[in-house]
C-alpha positions as CSV (number, residue, x, y, z in Angstrom):
1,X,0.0,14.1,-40.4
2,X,2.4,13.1,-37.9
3,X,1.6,9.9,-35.7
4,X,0.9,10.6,-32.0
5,X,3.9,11.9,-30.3
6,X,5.6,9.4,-27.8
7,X,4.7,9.9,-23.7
8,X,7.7,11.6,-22.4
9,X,8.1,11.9,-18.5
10,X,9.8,15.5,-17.7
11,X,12.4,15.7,-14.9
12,X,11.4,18.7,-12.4
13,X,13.6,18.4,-9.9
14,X,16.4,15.4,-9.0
15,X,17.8,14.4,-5.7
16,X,20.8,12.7,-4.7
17,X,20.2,10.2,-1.6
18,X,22.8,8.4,0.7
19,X,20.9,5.2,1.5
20,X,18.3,2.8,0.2
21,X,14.6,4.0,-0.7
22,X,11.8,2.5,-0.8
23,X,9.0,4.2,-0.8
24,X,8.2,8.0,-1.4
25,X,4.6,9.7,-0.6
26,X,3.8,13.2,-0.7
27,X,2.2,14.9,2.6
28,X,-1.7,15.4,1.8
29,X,-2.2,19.1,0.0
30,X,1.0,20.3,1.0
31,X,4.1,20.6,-1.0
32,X,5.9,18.5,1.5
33,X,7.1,14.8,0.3
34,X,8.7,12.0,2.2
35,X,11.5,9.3,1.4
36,X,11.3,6.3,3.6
37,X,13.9,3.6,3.6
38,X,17.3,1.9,5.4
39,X,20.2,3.9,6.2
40,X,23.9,2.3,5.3
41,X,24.3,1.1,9.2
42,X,21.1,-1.2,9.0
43,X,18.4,1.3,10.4
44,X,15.2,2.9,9.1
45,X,15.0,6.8,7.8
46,X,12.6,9.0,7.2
47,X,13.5,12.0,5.3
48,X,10.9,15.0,4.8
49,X,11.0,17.4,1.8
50,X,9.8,20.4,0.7
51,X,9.2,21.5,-2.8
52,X,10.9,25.2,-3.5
53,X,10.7,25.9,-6.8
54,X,13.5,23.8,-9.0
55,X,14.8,22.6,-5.6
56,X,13.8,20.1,-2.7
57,X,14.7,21.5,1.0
58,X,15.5,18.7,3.1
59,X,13.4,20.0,6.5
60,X,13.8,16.8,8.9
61,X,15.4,13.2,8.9
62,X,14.0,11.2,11.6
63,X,16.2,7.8,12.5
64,X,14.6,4.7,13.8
65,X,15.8,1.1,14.9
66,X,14.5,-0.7,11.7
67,X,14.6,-0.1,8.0
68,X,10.7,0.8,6.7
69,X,9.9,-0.4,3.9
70,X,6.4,1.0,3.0
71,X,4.5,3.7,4.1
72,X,0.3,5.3,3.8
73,X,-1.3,8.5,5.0
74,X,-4.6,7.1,3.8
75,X,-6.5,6.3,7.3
76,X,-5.9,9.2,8.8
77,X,-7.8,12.7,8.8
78,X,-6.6,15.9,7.1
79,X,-6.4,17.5,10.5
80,X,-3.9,14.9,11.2
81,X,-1.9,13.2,8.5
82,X,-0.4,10.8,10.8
83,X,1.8,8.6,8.7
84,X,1.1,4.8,8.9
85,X,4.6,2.3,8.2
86,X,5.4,-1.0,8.1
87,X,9.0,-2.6,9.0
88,X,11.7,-4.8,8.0
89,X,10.9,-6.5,11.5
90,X,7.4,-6.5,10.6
91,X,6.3,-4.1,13.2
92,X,3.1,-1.1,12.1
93,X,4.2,2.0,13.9
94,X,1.7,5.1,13.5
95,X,3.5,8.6,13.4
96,X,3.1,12.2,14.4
97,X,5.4,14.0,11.9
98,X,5.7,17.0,14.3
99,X,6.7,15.0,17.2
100,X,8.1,11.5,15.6
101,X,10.1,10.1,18.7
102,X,7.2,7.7,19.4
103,X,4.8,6.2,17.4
104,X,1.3,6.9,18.3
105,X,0.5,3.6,17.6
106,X,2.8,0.4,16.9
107,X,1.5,-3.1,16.9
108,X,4.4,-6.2,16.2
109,X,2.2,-7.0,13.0
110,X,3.9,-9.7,11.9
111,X,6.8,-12.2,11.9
112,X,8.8,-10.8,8.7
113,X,9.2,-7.8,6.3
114,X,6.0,-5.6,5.6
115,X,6.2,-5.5,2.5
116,X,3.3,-3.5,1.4
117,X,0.7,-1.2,3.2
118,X,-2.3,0.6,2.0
119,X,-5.0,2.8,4.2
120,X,-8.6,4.0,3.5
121,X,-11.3,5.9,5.6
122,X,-8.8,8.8,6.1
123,X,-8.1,12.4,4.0
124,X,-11.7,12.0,3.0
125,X,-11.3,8.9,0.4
126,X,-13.3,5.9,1.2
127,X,-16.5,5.4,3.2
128,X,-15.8,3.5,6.7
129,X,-13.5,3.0,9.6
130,X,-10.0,4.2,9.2
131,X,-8.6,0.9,8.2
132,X,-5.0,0.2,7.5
133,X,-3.9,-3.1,5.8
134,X,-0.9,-4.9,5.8
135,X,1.3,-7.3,3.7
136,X,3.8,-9.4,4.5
137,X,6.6,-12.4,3.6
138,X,4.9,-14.4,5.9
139,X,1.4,-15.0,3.6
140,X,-0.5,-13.2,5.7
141,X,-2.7,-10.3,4.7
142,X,-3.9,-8.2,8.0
143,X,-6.2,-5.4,8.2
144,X,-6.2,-2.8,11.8
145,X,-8.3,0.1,12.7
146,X,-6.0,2.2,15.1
147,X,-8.5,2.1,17.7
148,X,-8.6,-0.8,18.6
149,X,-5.0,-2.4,20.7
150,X,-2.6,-4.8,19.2
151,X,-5.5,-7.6,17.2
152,X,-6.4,-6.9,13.8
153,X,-10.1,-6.6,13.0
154,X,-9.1,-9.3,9.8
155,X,-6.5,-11.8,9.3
156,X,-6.2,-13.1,6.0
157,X,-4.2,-16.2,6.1
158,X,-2.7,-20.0,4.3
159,X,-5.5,-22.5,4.9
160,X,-3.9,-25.3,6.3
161,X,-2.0,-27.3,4.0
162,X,-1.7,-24.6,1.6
163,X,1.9,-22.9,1.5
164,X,2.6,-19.3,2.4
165,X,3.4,-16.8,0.0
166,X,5.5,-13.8,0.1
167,X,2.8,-11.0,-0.2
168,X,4.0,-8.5,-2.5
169,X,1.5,-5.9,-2.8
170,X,-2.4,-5.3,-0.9
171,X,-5.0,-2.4,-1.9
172,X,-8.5,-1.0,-1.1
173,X,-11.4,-0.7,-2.9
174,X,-14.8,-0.6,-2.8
175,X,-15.0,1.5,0.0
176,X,-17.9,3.6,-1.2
177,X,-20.3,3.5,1.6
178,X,-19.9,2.1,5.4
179,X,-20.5,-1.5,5.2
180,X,-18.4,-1.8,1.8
181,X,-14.9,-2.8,1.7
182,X,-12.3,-5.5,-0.6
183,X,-8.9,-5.8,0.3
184,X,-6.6,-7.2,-2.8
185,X,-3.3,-8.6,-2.7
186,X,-1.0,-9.9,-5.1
187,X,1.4,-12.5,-4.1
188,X,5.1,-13.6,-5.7
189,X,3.7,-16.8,-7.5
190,X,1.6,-14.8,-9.7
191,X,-1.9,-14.8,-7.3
192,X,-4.1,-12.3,-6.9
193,X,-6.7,-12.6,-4.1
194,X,-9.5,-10.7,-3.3
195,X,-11.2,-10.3,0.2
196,X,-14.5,-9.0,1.0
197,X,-14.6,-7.5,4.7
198,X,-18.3,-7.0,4.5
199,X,-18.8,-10.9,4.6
200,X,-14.9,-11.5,5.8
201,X,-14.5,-14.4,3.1
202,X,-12.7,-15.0,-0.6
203,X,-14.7,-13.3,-3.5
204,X,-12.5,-14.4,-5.9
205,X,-8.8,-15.4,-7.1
206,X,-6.6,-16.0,-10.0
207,X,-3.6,-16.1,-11.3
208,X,-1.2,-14.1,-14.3
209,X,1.6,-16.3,-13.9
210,X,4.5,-13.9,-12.6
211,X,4.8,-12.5,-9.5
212,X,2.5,-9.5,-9.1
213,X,4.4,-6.4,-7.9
214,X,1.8,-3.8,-7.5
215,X,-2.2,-4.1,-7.3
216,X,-4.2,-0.4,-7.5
217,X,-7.7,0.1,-8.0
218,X,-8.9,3.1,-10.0
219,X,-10.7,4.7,-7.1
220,X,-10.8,3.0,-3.8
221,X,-14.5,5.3,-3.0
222,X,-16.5,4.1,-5.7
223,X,-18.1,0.9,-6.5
224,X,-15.4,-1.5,-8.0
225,X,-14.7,-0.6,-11.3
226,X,-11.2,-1.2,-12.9
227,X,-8.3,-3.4,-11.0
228,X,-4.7,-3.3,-12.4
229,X,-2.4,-5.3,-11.2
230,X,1.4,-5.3,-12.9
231,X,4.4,-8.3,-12.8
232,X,7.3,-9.0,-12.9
233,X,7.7,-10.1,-16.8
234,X,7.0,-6.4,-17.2
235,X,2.8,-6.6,-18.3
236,X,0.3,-4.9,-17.0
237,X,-3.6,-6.5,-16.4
238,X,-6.8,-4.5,-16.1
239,X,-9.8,-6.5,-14.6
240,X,-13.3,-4.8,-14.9
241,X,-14.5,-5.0,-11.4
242,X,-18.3,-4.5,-12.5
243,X,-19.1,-7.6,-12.9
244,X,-17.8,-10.7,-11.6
245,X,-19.5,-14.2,-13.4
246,X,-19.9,-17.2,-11.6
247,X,-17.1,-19.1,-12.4
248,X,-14.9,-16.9,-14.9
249,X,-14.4,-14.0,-12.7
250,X,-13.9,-10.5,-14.1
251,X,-12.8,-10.1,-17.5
252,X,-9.4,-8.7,-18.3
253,X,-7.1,-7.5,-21.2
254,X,-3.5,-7.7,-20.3
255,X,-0.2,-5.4,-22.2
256,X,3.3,-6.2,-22.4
């Protein structure tokens, strides 16, 4: 019998783009998808798509002063889908798609790039407040509820002494009832650090050597279960989340 036939990823539909991307998210249960990213001339675009068949319709390109670099619907409701983003300047701005002149909330979140941005609470995943967290080049690791002006309710930062890192990546999990809650974050000198916001403090850290470009739990509303986290020298880590020893941490198995 034949071995098991290789994955192959199909192509459904392909579209060309005049400027840099750097994120894309669908729109929550619609067939709607957006491109965010920096246009030629230095500023931010936000591009919305809709899916026709073989064909994306471009249905609105909104312009704004900075390039965006990452973008979340996840702490918002169905009702809604507010789009959370951060900036090159390091500013979160919350918008209204149907009326994106001004944000409905923007915060100056940090001093450089937002580099990654996650939410939770929202379009019915995760127990909780609607929480957004942020990721920045300038080692800091911030978590906001929209409610509440201009302070984040956590601020994850370099004890002193310690030097900053350029945060490349942060995710939710655990957020499978309302007291429950980790933030994790992978940094460009290979660290991976994991916050609880039930007791605000350091669960637990390590380190796979390269920098870690992306950090997803399997399902941010259940109990912990599977972390991966991938880097730069092209592996992959899973960490079983179940159960975290003493001194070792969670165990992992790691693929090239």
């Amino acid at each position: 019998a034949a071995g098991p036939e290789r994955p192959q990823v199909v192509s459904h539909v392909q579209q060309a783009l005049s400027y840099t991307v750097f994120d894309c998210k669908w729109v929550p249960r619609s067939a709607r998808l957006l491109c965010l990213g920096s246009a030629a001339r230095g500023t931010g675009l936000i591009q919305l798509y809709e899916l026709h068949g073989a064909r994306l319709e471009l249905l609105r390109e909104i312009e704004k002063p900075k390039p965006i670099k990452c973008g979340t619907f996840g702490a918002t409701s169905l009702q809604q889908r507010y789009l959370a983003t951060g900036d090159f300047n390091g500013n979160l701005n919350i918008w209204n798609l149907e009326a994106p002149e001004i944000p409905v909330y923007s915060v100056k979140g940090h001093k450089e790039i937002i580099n990654s941005i996650d939410g939770v609470g929202g379009l019915g995943i995760g127990e909780g407040a609607p929480e957004i967290v942020t990721g920045s080049r300038d080692g800091t690791v911030k978590v906001w509820d929209p409610r509440q002006n201009d302070t984040p309710v956590a601020n994850m930062e370099p004890v002193q002494g310690e030097s900053k890192r350029d945060c490349w990546t942060v995710a939710f999990g655990n957020a499978y009832n309302q007291e429950e809650r980790v933030v994790c974050a992978g940094y460009d000198n290979g660290d991976i650090k994991l916050f609880d916001l039930k007791t605000m403090s350091l669960r637990w850290e390590t380190n796979i050597k390269n920098g870690v470009c992306s950090v997803e739990f399997d399902r941010k509303d259940i109990n912990m279960n599977k972390l991966v986290a991938t880097s730069l020298e092209g592996k992959f880590h899973v960490f079983d989340m179940r159960t975290q020893h003493p001194t070792k941490g969670f165990a992992s198995v790691s693929e090239k």
